[in-house]
N, C-alpha and C positions, 0 to 999 in steps of 0.2 A: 608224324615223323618229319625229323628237318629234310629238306630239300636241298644236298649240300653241291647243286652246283648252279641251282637259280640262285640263292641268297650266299653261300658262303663258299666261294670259289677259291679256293687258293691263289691260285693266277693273276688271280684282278686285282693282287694289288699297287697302286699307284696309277691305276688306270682309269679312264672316265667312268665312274658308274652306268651311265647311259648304255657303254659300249659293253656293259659285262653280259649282255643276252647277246652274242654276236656267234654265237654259235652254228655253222652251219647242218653237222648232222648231231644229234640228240638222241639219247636211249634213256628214258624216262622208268623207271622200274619194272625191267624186264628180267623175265623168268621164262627157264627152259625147264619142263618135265619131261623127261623119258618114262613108258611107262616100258618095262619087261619084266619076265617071267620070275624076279627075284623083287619084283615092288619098284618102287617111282624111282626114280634116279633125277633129284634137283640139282641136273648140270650147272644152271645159271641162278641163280640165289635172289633177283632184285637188285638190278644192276642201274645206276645212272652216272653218265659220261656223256662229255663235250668233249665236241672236234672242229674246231675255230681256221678261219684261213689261215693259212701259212704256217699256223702252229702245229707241234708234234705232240699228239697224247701217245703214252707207252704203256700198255696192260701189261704188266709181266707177272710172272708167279711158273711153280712147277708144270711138268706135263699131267696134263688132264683135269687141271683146275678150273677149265670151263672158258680159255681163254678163245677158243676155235668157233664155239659157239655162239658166243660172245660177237666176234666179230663175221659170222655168217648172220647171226641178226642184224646186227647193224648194215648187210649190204643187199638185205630180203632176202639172203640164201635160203632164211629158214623164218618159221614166223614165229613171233614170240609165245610162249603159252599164256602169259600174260604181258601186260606193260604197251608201252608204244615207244617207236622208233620215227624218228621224227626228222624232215629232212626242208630247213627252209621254215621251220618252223609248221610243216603238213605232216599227218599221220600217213605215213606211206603205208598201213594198210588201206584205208580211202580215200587212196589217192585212184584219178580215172585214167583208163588206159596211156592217155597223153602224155600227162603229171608223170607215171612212172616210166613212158619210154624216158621220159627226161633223165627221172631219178636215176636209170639204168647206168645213163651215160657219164651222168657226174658223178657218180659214186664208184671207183673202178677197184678191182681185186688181183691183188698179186699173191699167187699160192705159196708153198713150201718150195716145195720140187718141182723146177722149172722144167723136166722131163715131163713128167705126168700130167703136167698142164700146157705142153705143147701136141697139137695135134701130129701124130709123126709123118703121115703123111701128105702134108702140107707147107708148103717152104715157106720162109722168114714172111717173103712178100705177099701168098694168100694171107699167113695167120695178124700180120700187122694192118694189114688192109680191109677185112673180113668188116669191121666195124664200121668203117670209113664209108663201104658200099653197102651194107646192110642198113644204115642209115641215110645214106644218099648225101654223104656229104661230099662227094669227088663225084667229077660228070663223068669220066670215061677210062678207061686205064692207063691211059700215058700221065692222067693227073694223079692218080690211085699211085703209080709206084714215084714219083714227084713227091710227093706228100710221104712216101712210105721211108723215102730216104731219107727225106728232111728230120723225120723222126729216131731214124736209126742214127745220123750223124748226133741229135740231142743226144740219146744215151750212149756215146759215145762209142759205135761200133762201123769203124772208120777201117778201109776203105768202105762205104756201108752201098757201094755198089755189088762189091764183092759177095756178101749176105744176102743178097734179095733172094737168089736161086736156090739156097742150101735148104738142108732138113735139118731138122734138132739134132739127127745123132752125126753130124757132120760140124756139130759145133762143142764148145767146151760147156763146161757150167754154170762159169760167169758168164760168157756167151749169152749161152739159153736165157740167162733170166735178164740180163738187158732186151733179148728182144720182147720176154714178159712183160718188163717197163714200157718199150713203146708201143706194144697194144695199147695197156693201160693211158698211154697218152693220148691216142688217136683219138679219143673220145673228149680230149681237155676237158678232163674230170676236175671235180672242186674238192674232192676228198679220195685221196687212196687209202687201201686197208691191205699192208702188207703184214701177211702173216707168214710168221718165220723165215720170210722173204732170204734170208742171210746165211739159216744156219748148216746148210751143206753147203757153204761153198766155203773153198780153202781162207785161212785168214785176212788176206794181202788181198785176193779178189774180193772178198767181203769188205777189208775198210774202202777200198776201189767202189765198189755200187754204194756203200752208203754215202760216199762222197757225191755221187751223180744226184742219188734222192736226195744231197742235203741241198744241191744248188739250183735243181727243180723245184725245191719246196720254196727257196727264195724267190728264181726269178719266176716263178707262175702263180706263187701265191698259192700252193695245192698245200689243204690240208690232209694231216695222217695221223691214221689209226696203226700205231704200230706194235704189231703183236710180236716178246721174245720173251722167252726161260731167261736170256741170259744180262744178267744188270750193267755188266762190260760195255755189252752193243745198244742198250739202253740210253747209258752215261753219253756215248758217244754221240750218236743220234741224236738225241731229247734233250743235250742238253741244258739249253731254253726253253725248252720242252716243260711238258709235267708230264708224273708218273705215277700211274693204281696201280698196286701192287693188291694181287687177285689169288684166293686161299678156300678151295672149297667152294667155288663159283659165287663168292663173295668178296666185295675192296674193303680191302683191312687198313689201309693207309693212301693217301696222296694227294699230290702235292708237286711245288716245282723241282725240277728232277735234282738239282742241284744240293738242294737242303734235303732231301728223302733219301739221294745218296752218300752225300754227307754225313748226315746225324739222323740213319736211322732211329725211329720208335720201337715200332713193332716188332714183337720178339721176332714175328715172322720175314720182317724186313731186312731185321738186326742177321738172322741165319744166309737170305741170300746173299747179302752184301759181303759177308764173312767166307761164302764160297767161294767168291770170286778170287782168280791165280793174280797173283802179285810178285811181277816182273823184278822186284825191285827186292834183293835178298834181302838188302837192311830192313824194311820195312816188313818184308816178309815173316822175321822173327819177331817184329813188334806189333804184328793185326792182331786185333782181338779174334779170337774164335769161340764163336758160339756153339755150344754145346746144345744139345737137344735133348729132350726126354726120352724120346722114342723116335725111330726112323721113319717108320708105318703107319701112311695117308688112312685115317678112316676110311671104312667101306661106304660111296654116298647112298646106301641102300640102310644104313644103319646110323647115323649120323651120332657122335657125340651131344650130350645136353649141354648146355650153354655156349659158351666158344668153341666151336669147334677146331681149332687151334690146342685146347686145352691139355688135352694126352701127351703132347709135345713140345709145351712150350717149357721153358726153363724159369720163366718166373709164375707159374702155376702159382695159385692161391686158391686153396679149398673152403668149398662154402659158398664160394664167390664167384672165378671160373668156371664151374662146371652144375652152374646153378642156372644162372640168367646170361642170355647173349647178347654181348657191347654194342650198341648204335655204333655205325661212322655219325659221331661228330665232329662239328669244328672246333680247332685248336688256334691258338693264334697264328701258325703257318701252313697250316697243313689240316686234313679231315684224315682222325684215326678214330679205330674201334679195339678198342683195347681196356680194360677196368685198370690195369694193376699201375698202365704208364702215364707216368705226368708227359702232356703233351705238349707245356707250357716250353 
């Protein structure tokens, strides 16, 4: 089976070959099995993705396509049933205690719901500092809450005197998940993995933090795994970015985010992109809308024969689709798995 991000990376092109292994975390074909009471549930399919300094990779696809999972493997929340996760080019399952206090540090996680992942009883200045002293990187507490502001003024929670003392439920939303971001700094991690880091908060504070993460990503060089349903905040984000687009706990397409949102392929691609609200009424009468077969995600306890896509897709072909399932191969800009699309 091709290896579509050792040898044929989309990204890389015009770039040194030398530098196209420059990856710093790696998910090498990793699979998630649940087993329950109705048979195995293959959450994650045989997944491989790269997450490069400074650069933004975007998993996007529906709710419960395996994208949560996905990115709890890639931060050891959970272990792969199969495959390796690879960090540095080391299998961070054998990696020794040392190796992974490291890994812990570089690799930092931002939840959904900055409520649920804030400890309520604990203000700004234990939950932003917790890490800082748990690792012994500040000698005493006058350096602890020093450092704790210097973090709070980066993500921009100014007067960030004012914040040391509060509790989560004493802040807003956007609030809360700025001071989620500078935990995640305190550690000057080399890769963040925000998952749906965005999509409770109102629109205005939302493009607000993805602004903070885009000029973090710059000036620190932090790369991101950024997990969203939505191709809007995608586009925005990832721009320079690249984009998998994930169907089934398998990448059906991607590529740099620009040409995948652009000139979708995949019918599955072609459907999100076509979801998205378009501000703009003249345009609004002129999007193409993709139609669908069916609305109704397969059971993954029951899975469709060949593409699982099949049931739904609009350019079905019988015989074919629902016989043998497409490789992601390479295209000449992009890695699709699709039989019926020329990906030329």
């Amino acid at each position: 089976m091709i290896d579509p991000y050792v040898h044929h990376d989309p990204s890389a092109e015009g770039r040194d070959p030398e530098a196209a292994d420059t990856a710093v975390l790696g998910l090498h074909g990793v699979r998630q099995v649940f087993s329950t009471p109705r048979g195995e549930v293959p959450a994650v399919a045989g997944v491989d993705l790269r997450v490069r300094p400074g650069r933004v990779l975007c998993l996007v696809g529906e709710s419960g396509c395996g994208k949560t999972t996905t990115a709890r493997m890639a931060a050891a929340l959970a272990r792969p049933t199969s495959g390796t996760v690879r960090f540095r080019g080391r299998d961070v399952a054998a990696m020794g205690r040392a190796e992974r206090s490291a890994f812990r540090r570089s690799v930092q996680y931002i939840h959904q719901d900055p409520y649920a992942s804030l400890n309520p009883v604990r203000t700004v200045y234990s939950t932003v500092s917790a890490g800082l002293r748990r690792h012994r990187l500040v000698k005493d507490r006058r350096e602890a809450r020093e450092a704790t502001i210097a973090l709070l003024r980066r993500v921009e929670l100014t007067p960030a005197e004012d914040y040391l003392d509060k509790y989560p439920h004493q802040m807003s939303g956007g609030q809360r998940q700025r001071v989620a971001v500078a935990r995640a700094l305190a550690m000057d991690p080399q890769v963040i993995i925000a998952d749906e880091s965005t999509s409770m908060l109102d629109v205005s504070i939302r493009v607000s933090l993805l602004n903070t993460l885009g000029r973090l990503r710059d000036d620190l060089g932090v790369g991101f795994l950024f997990i969203t349903h939505d191709l809007a905040v995608a586009k925005y984000f990832a721009w320079d970015g690249e984009i998998a687009v994930m169907y089934l706990g398998r990448i059906v397409e991607q590529g740099p985010t620009r040409r995948v949102v652009n000139d979708p392929r995949h019918p599955y691609t072609r459907a999100l992109v076509s979801a998205v609200c378009e501000p703009d009424p003249d345009l609004a009468r002129t999007k193409e809308r993709v139609r669908l077969r069916g609305a109704d995600i397969p059971d993954l306890t029951d899975l469709p024969s060949g593409c699982e896509f099949h049931p739904r897709c609009p350019m079905f072909e019988p015989g074919r689709c629902d016989t043998e399932r497409p490789a992601l191969a390479p295209r000449p800009d992009r890695l699709l798995a699709c039989h019926v699309v020329d990906g030329g």
